[in-house]
C-alpha positions in Angstrom: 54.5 260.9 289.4 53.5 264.4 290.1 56.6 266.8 289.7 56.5 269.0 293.3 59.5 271.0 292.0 58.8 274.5 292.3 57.8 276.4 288.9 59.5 279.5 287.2 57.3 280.9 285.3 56.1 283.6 287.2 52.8 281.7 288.7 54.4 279.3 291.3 55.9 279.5 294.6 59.2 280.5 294.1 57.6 283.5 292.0 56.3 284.6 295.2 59.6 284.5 296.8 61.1 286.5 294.2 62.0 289.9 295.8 60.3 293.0 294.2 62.4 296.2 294.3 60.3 298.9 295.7 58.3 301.7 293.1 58.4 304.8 295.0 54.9 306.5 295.3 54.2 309.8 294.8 51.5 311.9 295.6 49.7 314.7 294.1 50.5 317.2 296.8 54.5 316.1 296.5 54.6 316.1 292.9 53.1 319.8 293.3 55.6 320.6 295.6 58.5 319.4 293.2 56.9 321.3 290.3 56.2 324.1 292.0 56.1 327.3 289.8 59.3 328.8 289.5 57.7 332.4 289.5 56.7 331.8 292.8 60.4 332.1 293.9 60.5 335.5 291.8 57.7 336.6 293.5 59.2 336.5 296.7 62.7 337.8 295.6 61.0 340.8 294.1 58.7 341.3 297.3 61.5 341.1 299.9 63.5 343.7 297.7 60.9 345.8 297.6 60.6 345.3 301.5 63.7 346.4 302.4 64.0 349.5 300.0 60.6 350.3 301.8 61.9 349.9 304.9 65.3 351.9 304.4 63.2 354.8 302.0 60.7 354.9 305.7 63.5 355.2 308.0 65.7 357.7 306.4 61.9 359.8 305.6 60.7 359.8 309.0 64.8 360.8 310.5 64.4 363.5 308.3 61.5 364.8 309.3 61.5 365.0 313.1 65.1 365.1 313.6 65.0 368.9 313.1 62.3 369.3 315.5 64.2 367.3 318.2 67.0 369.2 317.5 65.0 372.6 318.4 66.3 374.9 321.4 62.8 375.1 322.3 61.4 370.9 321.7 58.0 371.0 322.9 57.0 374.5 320.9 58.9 373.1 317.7 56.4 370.3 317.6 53.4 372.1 318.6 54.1 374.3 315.7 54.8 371.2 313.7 52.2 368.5 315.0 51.1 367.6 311.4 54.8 366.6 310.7 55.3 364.6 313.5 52.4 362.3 313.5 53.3 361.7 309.8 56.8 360.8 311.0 55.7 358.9 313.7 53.2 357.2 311.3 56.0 356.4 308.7 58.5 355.0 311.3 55.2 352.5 312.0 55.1 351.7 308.0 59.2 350.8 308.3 58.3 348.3 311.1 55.5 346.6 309.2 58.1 346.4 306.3 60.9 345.0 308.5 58.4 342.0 310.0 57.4 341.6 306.1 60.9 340.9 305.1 61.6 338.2 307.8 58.1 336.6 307.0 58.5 336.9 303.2 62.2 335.0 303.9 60.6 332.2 306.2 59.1 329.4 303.8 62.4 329.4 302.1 65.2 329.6 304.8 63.3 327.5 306.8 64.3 324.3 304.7 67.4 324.5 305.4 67.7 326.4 308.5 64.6 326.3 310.6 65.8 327.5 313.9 67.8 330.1 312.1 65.1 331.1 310.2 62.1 331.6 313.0 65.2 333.4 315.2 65.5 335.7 312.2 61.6 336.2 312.0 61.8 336.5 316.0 64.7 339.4 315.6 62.5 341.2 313.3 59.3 341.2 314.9 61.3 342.0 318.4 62.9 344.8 316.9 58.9 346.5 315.4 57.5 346.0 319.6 60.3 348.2 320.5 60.0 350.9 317.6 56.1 351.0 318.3 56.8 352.1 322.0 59.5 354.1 321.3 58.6 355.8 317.9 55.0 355.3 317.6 53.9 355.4 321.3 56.7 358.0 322.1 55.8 360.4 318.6 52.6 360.7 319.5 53.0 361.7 323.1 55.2 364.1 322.5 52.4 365.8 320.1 50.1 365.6 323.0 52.6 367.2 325.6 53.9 369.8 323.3 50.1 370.7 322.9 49.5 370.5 326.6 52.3 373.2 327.0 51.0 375.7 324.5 48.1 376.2 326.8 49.6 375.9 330.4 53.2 375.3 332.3 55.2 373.0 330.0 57.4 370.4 331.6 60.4 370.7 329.2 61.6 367.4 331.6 59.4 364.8 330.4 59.7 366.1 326.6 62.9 365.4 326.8 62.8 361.8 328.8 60.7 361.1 325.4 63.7 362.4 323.2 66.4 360.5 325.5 63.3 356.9 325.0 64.1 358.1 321.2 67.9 357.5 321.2 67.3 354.6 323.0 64.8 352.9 320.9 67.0 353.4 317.9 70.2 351.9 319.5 68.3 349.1 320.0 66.8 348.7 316.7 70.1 348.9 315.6 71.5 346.1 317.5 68.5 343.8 317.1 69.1 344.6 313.4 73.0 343.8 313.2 71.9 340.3 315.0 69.3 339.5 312.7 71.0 340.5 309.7 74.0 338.2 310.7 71.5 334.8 311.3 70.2 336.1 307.6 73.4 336.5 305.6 74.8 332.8 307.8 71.7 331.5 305.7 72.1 333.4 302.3 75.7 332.2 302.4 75.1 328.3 303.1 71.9 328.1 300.9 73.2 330.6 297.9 70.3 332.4 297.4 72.2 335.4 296.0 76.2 335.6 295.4 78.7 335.1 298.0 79.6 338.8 298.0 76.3 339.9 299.6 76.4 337.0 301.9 80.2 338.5 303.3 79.2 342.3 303.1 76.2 341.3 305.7 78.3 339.4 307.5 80.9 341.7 308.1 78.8 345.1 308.1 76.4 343.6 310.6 78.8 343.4 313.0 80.5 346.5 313.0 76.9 348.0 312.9 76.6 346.2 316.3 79.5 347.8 317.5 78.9 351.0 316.5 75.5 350.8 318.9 76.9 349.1 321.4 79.9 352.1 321.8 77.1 354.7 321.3 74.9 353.3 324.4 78.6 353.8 326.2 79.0 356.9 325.1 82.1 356.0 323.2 81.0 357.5 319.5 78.0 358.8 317.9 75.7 357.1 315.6 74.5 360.4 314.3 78.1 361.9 313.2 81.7 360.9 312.7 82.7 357.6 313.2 79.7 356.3 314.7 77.8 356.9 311.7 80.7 355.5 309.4 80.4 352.0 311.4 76.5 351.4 310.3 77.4 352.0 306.7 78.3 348.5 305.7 74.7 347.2 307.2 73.3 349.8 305.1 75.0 348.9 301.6 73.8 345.5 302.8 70.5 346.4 302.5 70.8 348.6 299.9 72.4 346.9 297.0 70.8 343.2 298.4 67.4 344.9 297.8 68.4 345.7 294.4 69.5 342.5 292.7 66.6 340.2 294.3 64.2 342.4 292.1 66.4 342.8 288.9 67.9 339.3 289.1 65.9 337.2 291.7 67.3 333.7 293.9 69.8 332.0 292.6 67.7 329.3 290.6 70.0 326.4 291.0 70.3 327.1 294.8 66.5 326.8 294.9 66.6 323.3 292.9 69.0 321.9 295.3 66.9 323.2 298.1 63.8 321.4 296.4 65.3 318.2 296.0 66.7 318.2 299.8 63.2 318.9 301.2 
């Protein structure tokens, strides 16, 4: 008699009904992912530090230079006398913009992980914020060094030179507020992922703010960014972006925030 019972020994049927826990594949392109080179990550820390101390070194350089000019009883022959020195402030206030765009760009691959949205509204701030200071910096620099010149040779129209100054004040209040928002969507993100220590996170998270504010009661004409209080209220922003700057290049990301980022993705 033929025994139909079913077999164990690996070759029969009930072998074949024997579940098989699943082996978990991974491919070359993942495994490179996981094992990507931690230097990488120092890369970027370094070049987003070096970003933003471009981008504050820029903006403080180009202030200095034309706020003198703007300042002058007579505008329009200041910079005619001066043209050199305000097309290379106008051209340095461009190399701050490029620098800002670079930061949020630089920032992307690694926020967006965790915080996509967050992190292409950051990049969308930033990049908002460089259209406006190319019309009113760039666009408006240079037209003033073609009006000023106009006006050493005929009737100058002291009006539209200053329109250009008043487009000046302007553009920097808003630079200021798109700024304060994007700096508050980046330090929400530095704080949840911990990139860098918490206290950076809070500075830019309560500097931002009150950098908003100040703009916001300088457009009213409540203080003044330029003196006094108004200028105390965007000095937590800038420690923000000061001493931030600093740390990414002598220390770098936090690496076990990074790992845990990794291993989510």
């Amino acid at each position: 008699m033929i025994d139909t019972k079913p077999t164990t020994n690996g070759h029969g049927p009930a072998a074949a009904q024997t579940p098989v826990a699943a082996v978990p594949v991974r491919t070359k392109t993942h495994a490179a992912q996981m094992k990507r080179n931690p230097d990488t990550y120092r890369s970027t820390a370094v070049l987003v530090g070096a970003l933003f101390l471009i981008s504050t070194a820029t903006f403080i350089v180009s202030n200095v230079l034309i706020t003198p000019l703007l300042a002058s009883h007579n505008l329009l022959a200041a910079i005619a006398g001066n043209s050199s020195r305000m097309i290379a402030a106008t051209l340095i206030a461009l190399i701050e913009g490029v620098a800002t765009v670079g930061i949020a760009l630089a920032f992307y691959p690694i926020l967006k992980r965790q915080h996509p949205a967050l992190a292409l509204g950051y990049a969308g701030m930033r990049i908002a914020e460089v259209a406006i200071a190319a019309i009113g910096f760039g666009l408006g620099g240079l037209l003033l060094v073609t009006l000023s010149g106009a006006a050493a040779s005929g009737p100058s129209n002291d009006t539209l030179g200053t329109l250009l100054v008043a487009m000046r004040h302007w553009t920097i209040m808003l630079v200021y507020i798109y700024t304060a928002v994007g700096g508050v969507m980046l330090s929400y993100m530095l704080l949840k992922t911990r990139l860098v220590p918490r206290g950076f996170s809070v500075l830019g998270l309560v500097g931002y703010p009150v950098s908003l504010l100040a703009a916001v009661l300088d457009i009213f004409g409540v203080v003044d960014t330029v003196n006094g209080a108004g200028l105390v209220g965007l000095v937590p922003g800038g420690l923000f972006e000061l001493l931030l700057p600093i740390w990414l290049i002598a220390k770098g990301f936090n690496a076990a925030a990074i790992d845990r980022m990794r291993v989510a993705a």
